[in-house]
Structure formats: structure tokens, C-alpha cells
C-alpha positions as CSV (number, residue, x, y, z in Angstrom):
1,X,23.7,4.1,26.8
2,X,22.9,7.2,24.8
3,X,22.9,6.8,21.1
4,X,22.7,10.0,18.5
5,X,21.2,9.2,15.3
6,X,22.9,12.3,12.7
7,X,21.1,11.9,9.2
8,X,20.3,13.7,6.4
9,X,17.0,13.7,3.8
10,X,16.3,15.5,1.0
11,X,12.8,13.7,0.2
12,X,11.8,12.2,3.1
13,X,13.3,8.3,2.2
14,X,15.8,8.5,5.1
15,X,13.5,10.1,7.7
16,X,11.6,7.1,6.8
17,X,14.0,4.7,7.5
18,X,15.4,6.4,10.5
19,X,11.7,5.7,11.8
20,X,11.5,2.0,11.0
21,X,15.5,2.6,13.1
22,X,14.0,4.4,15.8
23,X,11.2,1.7,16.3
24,X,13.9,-1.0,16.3
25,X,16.2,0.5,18.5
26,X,13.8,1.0,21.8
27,X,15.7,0.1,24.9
28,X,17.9,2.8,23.3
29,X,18.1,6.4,24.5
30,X,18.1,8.0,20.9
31,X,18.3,11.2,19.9
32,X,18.4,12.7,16.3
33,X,19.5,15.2,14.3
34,X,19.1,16.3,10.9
35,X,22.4,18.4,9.8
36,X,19.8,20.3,7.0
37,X,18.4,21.4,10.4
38,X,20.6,22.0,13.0
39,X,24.5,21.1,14.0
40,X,25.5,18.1,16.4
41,X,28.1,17.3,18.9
42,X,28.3,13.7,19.3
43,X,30.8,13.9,21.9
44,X,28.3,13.4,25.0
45,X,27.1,10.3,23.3
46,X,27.9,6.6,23.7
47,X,27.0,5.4,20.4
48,X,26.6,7.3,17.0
49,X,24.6,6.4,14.1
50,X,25.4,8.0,10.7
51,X,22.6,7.8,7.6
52,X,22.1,9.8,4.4
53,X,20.8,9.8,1.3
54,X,22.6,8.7,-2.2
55,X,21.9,11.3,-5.8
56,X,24.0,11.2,-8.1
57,X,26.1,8.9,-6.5
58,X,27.2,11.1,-3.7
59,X,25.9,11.8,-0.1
60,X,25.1,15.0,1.2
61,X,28.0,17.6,1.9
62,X,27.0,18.3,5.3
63,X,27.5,14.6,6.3
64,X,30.9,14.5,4.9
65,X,31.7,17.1,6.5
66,X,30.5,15.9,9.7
67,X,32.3,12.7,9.0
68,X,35.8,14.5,8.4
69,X,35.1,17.1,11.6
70,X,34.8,14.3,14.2
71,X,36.3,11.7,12.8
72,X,38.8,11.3,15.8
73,X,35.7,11.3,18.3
74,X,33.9,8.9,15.9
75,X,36.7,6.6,15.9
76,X,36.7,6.1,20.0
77,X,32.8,5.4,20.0
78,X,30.2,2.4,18.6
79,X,29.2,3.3,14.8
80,X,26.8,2.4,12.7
81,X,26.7,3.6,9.1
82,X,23.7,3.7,6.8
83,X,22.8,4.8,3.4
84,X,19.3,4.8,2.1
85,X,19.4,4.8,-2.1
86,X,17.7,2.7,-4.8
87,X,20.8,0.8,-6.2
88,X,21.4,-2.6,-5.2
89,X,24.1,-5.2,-4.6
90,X,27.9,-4.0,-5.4
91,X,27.2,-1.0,-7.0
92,X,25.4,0.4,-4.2
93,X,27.6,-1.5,-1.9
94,X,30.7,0.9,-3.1
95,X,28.4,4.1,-2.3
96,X,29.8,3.5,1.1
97,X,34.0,3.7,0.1
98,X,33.3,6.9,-2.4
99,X,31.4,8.6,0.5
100,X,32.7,7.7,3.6
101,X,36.3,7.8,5.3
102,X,37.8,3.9,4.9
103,X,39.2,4.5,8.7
104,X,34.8,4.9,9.5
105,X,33.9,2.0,7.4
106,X,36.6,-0.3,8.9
107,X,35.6,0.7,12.5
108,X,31.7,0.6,11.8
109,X,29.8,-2.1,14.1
110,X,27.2,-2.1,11.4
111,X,26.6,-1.0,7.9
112,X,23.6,-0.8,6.0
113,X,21.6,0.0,2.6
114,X,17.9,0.1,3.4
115,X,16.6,0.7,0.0
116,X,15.4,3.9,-1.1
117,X,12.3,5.7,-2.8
118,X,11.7,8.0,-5.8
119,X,9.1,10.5,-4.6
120,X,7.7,12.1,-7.5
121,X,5.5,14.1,-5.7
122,X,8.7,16.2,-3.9
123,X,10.8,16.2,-6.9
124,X,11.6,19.5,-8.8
125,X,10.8,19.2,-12.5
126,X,14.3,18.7,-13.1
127,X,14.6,15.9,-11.3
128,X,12.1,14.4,-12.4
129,X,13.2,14.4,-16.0
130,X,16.7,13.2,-14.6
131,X,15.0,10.1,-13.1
132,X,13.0,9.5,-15.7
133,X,15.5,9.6,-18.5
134,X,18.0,7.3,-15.8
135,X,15.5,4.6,-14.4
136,X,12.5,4.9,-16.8
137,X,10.1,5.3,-13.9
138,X,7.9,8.1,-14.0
139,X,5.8,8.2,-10.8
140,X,6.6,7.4,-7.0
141,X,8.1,3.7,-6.4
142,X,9.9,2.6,-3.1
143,X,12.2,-0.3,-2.2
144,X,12.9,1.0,1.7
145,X,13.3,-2.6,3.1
146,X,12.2,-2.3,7.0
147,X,13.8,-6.2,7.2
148,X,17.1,-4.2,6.5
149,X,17.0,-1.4,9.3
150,X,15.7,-4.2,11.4
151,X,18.7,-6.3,10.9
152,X,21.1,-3.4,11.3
153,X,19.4,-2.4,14.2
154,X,19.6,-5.8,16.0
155,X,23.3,-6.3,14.7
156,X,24.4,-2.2,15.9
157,X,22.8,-3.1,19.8
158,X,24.3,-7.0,19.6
């Protein structure tokens, strides 16, 4: 079973995540790719795993996109769906319906939020200040939570 892993990071939180995934996932053949990168054609793949980051309350274009171009294909194979952000409970939990396609959700095998991580240290100024003003925290904190992507992982190859 071949699984592709398409993601996207803007500070590094995600690629962090997708390597706690990665580790959890090893009897899998896995490939990734980051849309910031390069484009992907899941078609060749059994399974297909979808993550991305959460500012301002939306995820990246470029995996919308992706989401709305194959969203036949992505229908017909195993899906897993991931978001990494630092909101909790319901209000992060509705990050999923404002971002993703309701026909995706409802077919996903597995969804996740693995926690996310203010890195102040790859933040522009301005977002900095945005953060700041928001959260009150004004130097690098992380709540990734590996027990998360562990879970998803065992629950997407169950």
C-alpha cells in the first residue's frame, strides 16, 4: 500500500508533525509533498493524507485548492485529514468544516488536530505583534501533541 502524505507549513509546526506521522506510519510506503514546494498527483496512490496549517482561521490556499482539484479521486481512496493549530476543543474542531469540503470530512478514515506551535523566531515582525496582541505570548511555545499523530496514525492504518 502506497500512501502520499500532501501538507503544507509555513513555520515548520506541520513538518514537525508530519515527522512524528512519518515515524508512526512505518510499514507504510509514504511519500510527501509539500504544495509550497512542488505539485502532486495522488492518483498512483492507495491512500492519501492531507495536513496544513491553521492562521487566521484559514488553511493554506494551495491545499484548498488541492482539495477542490481532486476531490473526485480523493473520494475513491483512504483519507486522512489533519490540521496542526493552537486552538483547542470545538473551536478548533470547526477549523475542519470552514476549511475543508463536508463530502472529504464525511469520507475521512481519520481526522486529527495535533496541536500547533508559535515560533517566534520565524515569525515576521508583524506577526509577531499579531500574536502577541491575540494570545499574549511573546516568545516560542508549542502544544504539538505526538500522542495525537500517534493515535491518528494507528486509527488511519486500522
Amino acid at each position: 500500500m502506497s500512501t502520499l502524505i500532501v501538507y503544507m507549513t509555513k513555520h515548520g509546526a506541520t513538518e514537525k508533525n508530519l515527522t512524528f506521522l512519518k515515524s508512526h506510519l512505518k510499514d507504510q510506503n509514504i511519500e510527501t509533498c509539500n504544495l509550497k514546494k512542488a505539485k502532486c498527483n495522488p492518483e498512483k496512490y492507495d491512500n492519501i493524507i492531507i495536513g496544513g496549517s491553521i492562521h487566521a482561521g484559514g488553511i493554506q490556499g494551495k491545499i484548498k485548492k488541492f482539495c477542490q482539484k481532486y476531490e473526485d479521486l480523493l473520494l475513491s481512496k483512504k483519507l486522512g485529514i489533519f490540521i496542526t493549530c493552537m486552538e483547542e476543543g470545538g473551536e478548533a474542531r470547526e477549523y475542519f468544516s470552514k476549511n475543508f469540503p463536508e463530502k472529504l470530512l464525511k469520507h475521512a478514515h481519520s481526522t486529527a488536530l495535533f496541536g500547533g506551535k508559535f515560533d517566534f523566531e520565524k515569525m515576521n515582525f508583524v506577526e509577531k505583534a499579531i500574536v502577541k496582541k491575540i494570545t499574549g505570548f511573546d516568545k516560542t511555545i508549542s502544544h504539538i501533541d505526538e500522542g495525537k499523530v500517534a493515535e491518528f496514525a494507528k486509527e488511519f492504518t486500522a
